[in-house]
C-alpha positions as a Markdown table, in Angstrom:
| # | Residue | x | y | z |
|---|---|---|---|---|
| 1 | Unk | -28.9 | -7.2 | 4.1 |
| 2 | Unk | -25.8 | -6.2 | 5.9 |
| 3 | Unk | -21.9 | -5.0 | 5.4 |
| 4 | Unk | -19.1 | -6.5 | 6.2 |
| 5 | Unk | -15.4 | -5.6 | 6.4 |
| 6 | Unk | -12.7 | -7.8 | 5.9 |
| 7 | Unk | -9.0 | -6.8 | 6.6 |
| 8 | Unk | -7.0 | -8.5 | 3.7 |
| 9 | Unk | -3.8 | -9.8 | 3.9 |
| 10 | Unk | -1.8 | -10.8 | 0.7 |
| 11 | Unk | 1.8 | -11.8 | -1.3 |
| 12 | Unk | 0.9 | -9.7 | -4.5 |
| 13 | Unk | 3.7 | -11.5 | -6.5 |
| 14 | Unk | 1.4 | -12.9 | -8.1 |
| 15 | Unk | -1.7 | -10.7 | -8.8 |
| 16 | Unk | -2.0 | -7.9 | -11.0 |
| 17 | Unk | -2.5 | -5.4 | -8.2 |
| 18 | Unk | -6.0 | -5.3 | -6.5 |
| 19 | Unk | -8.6 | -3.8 | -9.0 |
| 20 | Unk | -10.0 | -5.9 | -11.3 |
| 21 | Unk | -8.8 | -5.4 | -14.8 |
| 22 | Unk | -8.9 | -7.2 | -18.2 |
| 23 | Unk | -5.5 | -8.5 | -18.6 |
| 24 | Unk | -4.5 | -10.5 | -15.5 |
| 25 | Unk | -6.0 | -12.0 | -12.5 |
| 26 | Unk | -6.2 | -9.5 | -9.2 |
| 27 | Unk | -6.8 | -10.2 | -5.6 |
| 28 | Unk | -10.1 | -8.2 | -5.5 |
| 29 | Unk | -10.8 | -10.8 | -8.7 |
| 30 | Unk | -10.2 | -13.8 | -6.4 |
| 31 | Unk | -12.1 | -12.6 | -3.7 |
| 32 | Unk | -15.2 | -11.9 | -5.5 |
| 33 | Unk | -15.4 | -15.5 | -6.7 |
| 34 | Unk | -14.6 | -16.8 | -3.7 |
| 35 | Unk | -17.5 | -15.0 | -1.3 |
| 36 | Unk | -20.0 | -15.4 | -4.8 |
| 37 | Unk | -19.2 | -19.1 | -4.4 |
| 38 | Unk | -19.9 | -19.1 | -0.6 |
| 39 | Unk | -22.8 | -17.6 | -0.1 |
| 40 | Unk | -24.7 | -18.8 | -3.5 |
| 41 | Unk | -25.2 | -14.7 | -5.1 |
| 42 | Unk | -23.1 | -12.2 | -7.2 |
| 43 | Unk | -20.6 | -10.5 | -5.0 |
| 44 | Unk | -18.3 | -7.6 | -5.2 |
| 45 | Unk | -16.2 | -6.3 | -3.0 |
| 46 | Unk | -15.1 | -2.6 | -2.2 |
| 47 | Unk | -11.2 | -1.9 | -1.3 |
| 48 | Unk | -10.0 | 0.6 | 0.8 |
| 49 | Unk | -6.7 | 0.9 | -1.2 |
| 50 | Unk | -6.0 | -0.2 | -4.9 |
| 51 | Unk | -2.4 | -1.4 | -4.7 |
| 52 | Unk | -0.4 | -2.2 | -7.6 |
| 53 | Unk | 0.8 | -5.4 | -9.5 |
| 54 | Unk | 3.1 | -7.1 | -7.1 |
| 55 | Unk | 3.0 | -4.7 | -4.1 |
| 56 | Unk | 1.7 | -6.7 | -0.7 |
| 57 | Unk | -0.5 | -6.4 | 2.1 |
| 58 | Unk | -1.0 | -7.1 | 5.6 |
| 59 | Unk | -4.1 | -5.1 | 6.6 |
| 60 | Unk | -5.6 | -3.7 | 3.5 |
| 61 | Unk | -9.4 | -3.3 | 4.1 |
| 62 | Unk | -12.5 | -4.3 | 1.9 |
| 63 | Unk | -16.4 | -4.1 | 2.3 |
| 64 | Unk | -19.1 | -6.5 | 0.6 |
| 65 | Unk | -23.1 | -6.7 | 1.0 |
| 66 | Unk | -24.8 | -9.8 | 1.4 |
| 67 | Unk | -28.1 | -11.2 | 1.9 |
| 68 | Unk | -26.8 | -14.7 | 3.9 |
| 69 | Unk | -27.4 | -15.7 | 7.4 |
| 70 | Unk | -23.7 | -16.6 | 8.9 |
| 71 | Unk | -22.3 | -13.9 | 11.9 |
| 72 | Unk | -20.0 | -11.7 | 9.6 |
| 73 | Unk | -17.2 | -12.5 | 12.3 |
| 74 | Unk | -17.6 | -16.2 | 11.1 |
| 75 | Unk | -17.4 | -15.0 | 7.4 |
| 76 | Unk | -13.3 | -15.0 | 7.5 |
| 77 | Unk | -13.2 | -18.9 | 8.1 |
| 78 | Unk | -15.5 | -19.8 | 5.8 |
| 79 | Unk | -13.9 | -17.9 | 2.8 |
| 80 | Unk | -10.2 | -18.9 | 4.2 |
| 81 | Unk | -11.2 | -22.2 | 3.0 |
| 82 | Unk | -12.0 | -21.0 | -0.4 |
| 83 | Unk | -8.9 | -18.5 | -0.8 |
| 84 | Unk | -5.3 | -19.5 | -2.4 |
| 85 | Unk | -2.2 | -19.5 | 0.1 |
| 86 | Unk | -1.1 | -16.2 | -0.8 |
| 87 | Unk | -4.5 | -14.4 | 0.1 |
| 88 | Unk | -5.6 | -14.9 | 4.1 |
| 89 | Unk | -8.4 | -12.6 | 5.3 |
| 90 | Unk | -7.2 | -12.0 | 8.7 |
| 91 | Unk | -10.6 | -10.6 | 10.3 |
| 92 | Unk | -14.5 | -10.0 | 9.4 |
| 93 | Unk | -16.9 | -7.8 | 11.3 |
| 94 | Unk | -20.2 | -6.0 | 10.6 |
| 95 | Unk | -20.4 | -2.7 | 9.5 |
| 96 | Unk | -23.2 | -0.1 | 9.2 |
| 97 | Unk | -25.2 | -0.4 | 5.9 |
| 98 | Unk | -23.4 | 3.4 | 4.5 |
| 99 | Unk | -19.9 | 2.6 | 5.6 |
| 100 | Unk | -17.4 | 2.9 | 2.3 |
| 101 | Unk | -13.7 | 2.7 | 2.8 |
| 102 | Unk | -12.6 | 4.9 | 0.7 |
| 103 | Unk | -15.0 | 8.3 | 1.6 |
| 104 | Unk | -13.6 | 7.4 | 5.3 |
| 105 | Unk | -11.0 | 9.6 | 6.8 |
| 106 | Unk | -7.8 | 7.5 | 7.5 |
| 107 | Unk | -4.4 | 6.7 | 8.0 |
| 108 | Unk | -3.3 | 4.3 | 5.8 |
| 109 | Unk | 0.8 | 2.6 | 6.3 |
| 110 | Unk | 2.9 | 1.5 | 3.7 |
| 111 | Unk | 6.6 | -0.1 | 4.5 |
| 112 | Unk | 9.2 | -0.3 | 1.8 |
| 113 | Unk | 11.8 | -2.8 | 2.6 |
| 114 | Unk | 15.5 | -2.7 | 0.8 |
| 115 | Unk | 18.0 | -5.6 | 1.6 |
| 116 | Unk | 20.7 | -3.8 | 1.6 |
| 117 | Unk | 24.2 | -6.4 | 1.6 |
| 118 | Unk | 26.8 | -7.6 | -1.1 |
| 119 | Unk | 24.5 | -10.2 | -2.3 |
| 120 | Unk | 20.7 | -11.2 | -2.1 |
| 121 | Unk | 19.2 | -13.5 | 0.0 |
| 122 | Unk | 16.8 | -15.9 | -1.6 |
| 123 | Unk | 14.0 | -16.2 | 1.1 |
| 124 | Unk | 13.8 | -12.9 | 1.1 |
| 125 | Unk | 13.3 | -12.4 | -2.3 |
| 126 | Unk | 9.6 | -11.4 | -2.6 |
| 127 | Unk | 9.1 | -8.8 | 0.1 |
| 128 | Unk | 12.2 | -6.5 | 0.1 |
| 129 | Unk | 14.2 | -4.4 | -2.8 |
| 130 | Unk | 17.9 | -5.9 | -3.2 |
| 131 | Unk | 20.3 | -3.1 | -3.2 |
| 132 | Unk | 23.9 | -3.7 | -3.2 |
| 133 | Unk | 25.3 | -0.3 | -2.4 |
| 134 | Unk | 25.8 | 0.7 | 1.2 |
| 135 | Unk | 23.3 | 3.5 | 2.0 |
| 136 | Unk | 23.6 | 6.2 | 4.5 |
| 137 | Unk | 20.4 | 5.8 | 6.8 |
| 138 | Unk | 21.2 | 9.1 | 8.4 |
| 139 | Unk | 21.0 | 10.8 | 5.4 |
| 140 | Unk | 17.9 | 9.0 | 4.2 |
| 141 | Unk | 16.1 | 10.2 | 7.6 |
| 142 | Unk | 17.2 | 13.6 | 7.1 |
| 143 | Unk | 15.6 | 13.3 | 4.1 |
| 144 | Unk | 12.5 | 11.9 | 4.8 |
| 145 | Unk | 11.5 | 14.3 | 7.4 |
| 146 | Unk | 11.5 | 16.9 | 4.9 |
| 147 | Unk | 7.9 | 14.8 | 3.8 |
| 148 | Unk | 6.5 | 15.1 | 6.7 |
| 149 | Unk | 3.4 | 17.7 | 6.9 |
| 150 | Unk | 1.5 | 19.0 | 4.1 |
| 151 | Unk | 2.7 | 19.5 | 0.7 |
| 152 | Unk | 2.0 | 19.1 | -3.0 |
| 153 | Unk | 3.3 | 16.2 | -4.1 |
| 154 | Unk | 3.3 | 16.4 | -7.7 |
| 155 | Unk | 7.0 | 15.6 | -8.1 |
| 156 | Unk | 6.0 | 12.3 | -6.6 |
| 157 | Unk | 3.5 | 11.4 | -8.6 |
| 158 | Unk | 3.3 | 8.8 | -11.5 |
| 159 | Unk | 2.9 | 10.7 | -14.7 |
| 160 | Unk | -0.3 | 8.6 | -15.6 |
| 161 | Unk | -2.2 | 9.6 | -12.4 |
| 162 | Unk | -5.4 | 11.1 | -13.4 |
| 163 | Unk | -5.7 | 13.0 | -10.0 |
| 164 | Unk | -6.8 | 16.3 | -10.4 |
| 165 | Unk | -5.4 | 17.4 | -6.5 |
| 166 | Unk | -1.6 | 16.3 | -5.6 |
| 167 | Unk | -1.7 | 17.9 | -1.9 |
| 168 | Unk | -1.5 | 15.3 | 0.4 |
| 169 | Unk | -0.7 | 14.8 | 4.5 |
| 170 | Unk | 2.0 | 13.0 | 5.8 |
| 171 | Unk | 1.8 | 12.6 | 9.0 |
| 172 | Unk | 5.5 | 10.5 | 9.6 |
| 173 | Unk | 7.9 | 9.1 | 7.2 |
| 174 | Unk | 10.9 | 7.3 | 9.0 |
| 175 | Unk | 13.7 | 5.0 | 8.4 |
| 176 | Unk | 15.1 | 2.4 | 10.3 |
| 177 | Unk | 18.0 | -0.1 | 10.0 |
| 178 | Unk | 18.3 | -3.7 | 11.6 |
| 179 | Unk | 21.1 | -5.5 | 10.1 |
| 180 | Unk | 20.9 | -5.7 | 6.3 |
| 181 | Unk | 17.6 | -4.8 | 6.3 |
| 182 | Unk | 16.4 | -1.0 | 5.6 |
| 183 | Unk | 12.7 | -0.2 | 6.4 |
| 184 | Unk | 11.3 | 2.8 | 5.0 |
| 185 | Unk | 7.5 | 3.0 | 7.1 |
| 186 | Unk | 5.1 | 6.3 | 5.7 |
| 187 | Unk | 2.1 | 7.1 | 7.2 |
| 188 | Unk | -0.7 | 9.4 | 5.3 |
| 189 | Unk | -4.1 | 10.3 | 5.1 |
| 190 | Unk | -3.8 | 9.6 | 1.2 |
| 191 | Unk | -1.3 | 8.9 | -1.4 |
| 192 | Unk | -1.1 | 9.1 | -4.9 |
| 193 | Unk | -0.4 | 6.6 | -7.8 |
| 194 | Unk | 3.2 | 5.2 | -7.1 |
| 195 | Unk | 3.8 | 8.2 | -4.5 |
| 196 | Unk | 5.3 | 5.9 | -2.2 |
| 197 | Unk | 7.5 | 4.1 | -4.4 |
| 198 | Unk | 9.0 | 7.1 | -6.0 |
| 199 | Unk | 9.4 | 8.1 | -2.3 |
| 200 | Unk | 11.6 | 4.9 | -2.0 |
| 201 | Unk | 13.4 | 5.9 | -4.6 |
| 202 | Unk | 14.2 | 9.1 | -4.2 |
| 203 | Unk | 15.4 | 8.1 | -0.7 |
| 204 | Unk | 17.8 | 5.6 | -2.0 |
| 205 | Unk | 19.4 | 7.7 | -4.1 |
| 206 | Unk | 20.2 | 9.9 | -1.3 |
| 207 | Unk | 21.2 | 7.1 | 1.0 |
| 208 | Unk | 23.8 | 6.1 | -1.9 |
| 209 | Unk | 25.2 | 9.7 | -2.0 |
| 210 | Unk | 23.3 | 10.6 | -5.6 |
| 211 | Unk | 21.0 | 13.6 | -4.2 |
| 212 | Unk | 21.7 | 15.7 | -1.1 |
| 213 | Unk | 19.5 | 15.0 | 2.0 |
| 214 | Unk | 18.5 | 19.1 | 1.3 |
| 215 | Unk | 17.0 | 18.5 | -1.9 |
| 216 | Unk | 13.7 | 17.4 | -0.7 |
| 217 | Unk | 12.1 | 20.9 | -0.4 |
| 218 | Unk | 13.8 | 22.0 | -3.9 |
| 219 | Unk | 12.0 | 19.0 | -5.7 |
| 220 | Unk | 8.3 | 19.4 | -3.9 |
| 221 | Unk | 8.6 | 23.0 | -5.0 |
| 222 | Unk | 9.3 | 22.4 | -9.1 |
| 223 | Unk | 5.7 | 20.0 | -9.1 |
| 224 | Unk | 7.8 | 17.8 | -11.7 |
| 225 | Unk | 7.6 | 14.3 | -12.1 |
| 226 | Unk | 11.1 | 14.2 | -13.7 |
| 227 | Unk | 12.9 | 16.2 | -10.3 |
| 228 | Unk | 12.4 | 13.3 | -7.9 |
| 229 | Unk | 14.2 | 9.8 | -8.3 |
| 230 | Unk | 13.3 | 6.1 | -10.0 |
| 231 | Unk | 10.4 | 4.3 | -9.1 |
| 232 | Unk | 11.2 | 1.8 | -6.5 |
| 233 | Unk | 10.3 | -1.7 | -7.7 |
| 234 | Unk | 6.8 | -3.2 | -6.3 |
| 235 | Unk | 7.8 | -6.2 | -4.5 |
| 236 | Unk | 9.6 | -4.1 | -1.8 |
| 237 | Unk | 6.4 | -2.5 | -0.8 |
| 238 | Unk | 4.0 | -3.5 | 1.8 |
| 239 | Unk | 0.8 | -1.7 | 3.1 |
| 240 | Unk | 0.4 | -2.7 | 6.7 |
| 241 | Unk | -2.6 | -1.3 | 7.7 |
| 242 | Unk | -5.5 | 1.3 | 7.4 |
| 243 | Unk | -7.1 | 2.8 | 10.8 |
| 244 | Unk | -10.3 | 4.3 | 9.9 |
| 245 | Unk | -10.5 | 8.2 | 11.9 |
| 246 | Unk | -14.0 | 9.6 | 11.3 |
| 247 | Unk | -17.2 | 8.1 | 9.0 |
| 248 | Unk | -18.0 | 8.6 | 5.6 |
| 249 | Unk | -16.9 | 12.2 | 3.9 |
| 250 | Unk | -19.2 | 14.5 | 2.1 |
């Protein structure tokens, strides 16, 4: 028996997020098939991050156990065979036998893209959030350094999270501009459920004048969903990558 990690890259336009669920088909669904398929025996993997319906991936990181023969760094050509367009595992390794990627500390990036011009551009259309309105990337970064450290961040927080602890570490939130093209890029030790995306949000909204760059601090001290902005839309967010800091937490 041994472990092996795959680092996962996807377009999650079309896939129902990562977990598997009832109602629609999920990457971590196609997966499974695929590597039960290869190697002859019931296989399920273990993700490092659940992302939601329609958000993408570059590097998002999974674990499976299996019995079969072939080098594990051989395992992500075999199952690129068996994998759709739109799913490419981009590296496989071994891993010790109690390795689990989600009692690991880590940093874990996500980059929200907004194409940010009078009119949209159709090739572009999947992986970044059309938004008409010129925004104010000073302001934005202003903004966004007020995340930066640790906070409670209830306020950013989908109202149908079940976590029971909101405080999380940021360890850099930054915005950048090249051309039409506006790159919010977060880096944490853990989010919660849609954090980012109301992050996006709530950042636009200052960018096009609606909130004051100085409202960040009033709105992670009320702990209230309903203080911070929209929820960006899914397709504009990326995770790019997770780098594992220290084994397995107790």
């Amino acid at each position: 028996m041994k472990r092996v990690m795959l680092i996962v890259a996807y377009d999650g336009t079309n896939y129902h997020g990562w977990q598997v669920q009832p109602n629609g088909i999920t990457v971590e669904q196609v997966l499974n098939q695929a590597l039960s398929e290869l190697f002859g025996e019931k296989i399920a993997v273990t993700g490092a991050s659940r992302t939601d319906s329609g958000v993408h991936s570059l590097g998002n990181a999974a674990v499976f156990d299996t019995c079969a023969r072939m080098p594990a760094e051989k395992i992500s050509y075999a199952l690129n065979q068996r994998l759709p367009e739109d799913i490419v595992v981009q590296e496989s390794w071994e891993v010790p036998l109690d390795f689990h990627p989600r009692k690991c500390e880590s940093k874990k990036t996500y980059e929200y893209r907004i194409l940010n011009r009078r009119f949209p551009l159709p090739t572009r259309r999947r992986d970044t959030y059309f938004y008409y309105r010129p925004l104010n990337v000073e302001n934005m970064r202003r903004a966004a350094d007020d995340l930066v450290g640790v906070h409670d961040f209830k306020s950013f927080c989908s109202i149908h999270s079940q976590a029971q602890e909101t405080v999380r570490e940021i360890f850099s939130c930054e915005v950048e501009k090249d051309g039409d093209l506006v790159t919010i890029r977060i880096t944490g030790g853990g989010f919660l459920y849609n954090m980012v995306r109301i992050i996006a949000g709530t950042l636009i909204q200052v960018g096009c004048g609606e909130r004051s760059p100085e409202e960040i601090p009033l709105i992670l001290e009320k702990r209230n969903r309903n203080a911070a902005g929209p929820t960006a839309p899914a397709h504009g967010l990326t995770m790019m990558g997770i780098e594992f800091l220290k084994r397995n937490k107790r």
